[in-house]
N, C-alpha and C positions, 0 to 999 in steps of 0.2 A: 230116858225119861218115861216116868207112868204116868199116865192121866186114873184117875179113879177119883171117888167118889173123897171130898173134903169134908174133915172130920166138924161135926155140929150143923153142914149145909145139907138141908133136904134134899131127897136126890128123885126124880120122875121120870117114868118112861114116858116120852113126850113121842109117840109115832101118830105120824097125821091120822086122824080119825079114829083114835081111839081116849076114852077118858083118860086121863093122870090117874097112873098107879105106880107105888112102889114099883121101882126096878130092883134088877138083881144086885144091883151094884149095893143097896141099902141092905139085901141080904147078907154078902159078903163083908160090909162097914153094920151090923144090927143098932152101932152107938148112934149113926146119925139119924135125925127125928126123922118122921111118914109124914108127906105133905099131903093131903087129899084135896078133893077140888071141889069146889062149892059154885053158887051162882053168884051173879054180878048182875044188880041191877042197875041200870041208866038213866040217869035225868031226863027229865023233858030238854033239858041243857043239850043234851049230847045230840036228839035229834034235830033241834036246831043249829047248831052246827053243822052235821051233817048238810042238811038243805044249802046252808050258806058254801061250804065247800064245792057242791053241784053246782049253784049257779055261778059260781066265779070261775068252774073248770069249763065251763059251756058261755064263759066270756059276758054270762049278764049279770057281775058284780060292780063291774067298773066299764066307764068310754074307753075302748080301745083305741077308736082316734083321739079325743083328747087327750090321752097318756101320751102316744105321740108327738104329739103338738106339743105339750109341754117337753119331753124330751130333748126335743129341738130345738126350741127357744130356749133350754141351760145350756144346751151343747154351743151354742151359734153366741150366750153371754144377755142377751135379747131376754132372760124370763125374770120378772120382778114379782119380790114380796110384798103382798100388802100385812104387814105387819097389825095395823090395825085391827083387818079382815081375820087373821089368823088367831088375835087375841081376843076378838069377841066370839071364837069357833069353840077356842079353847074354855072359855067362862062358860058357853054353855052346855059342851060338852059334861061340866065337871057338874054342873047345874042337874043335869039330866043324871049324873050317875048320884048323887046326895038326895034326889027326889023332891026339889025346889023348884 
């Protein structure tokens, strides 16, 4: 079996710390197209998540005892829905996403 470069797929030297360039493998395939590398800008989206990501890995996105306790009380049969509770969560949730 050969591994080499698939005909019409761009092909990059990807070595850590260097830019994407042509490899040699597109040398020896000239058919398949040059991918160059460009910049990637980021939402304000992105670093907000980011942030969210840190506090939930450092445990202050959510009660870790009360995840617990709830845990326990499905395990043990003991944890009830307020269905009510959960459908006035969910109106306003959607509330808040349509901007009403």
């Amino acid at each position: 079996m050969t591994i080499g470069a698939i005909p019409g797929k761009p092909v990059l030297d990807q070595t850590p710390g260097t830019r994407p360039t042509p490899s040699k493998a597109h040398e020896e395939n000239p058919t398949s197209p040059v991918v160059t590398a460009s910049s990637v800008n980021l939402s304000g989206l992105s670093a907000q998540l980011h942030g969210i990501e840190s506090r939930v890995a450092d445990g202050e996105g959510f009660n870790v005892a009360r995840v617990e306790e709830i845990k326990s009380a499905i395990r043990s049969g003991a944890f009830k829905v307020n269905a009510e509770a959960v459908a006035d969560g969910l109106i306003r949730s959607v509330k808040e996403l349509v901007g009403k």
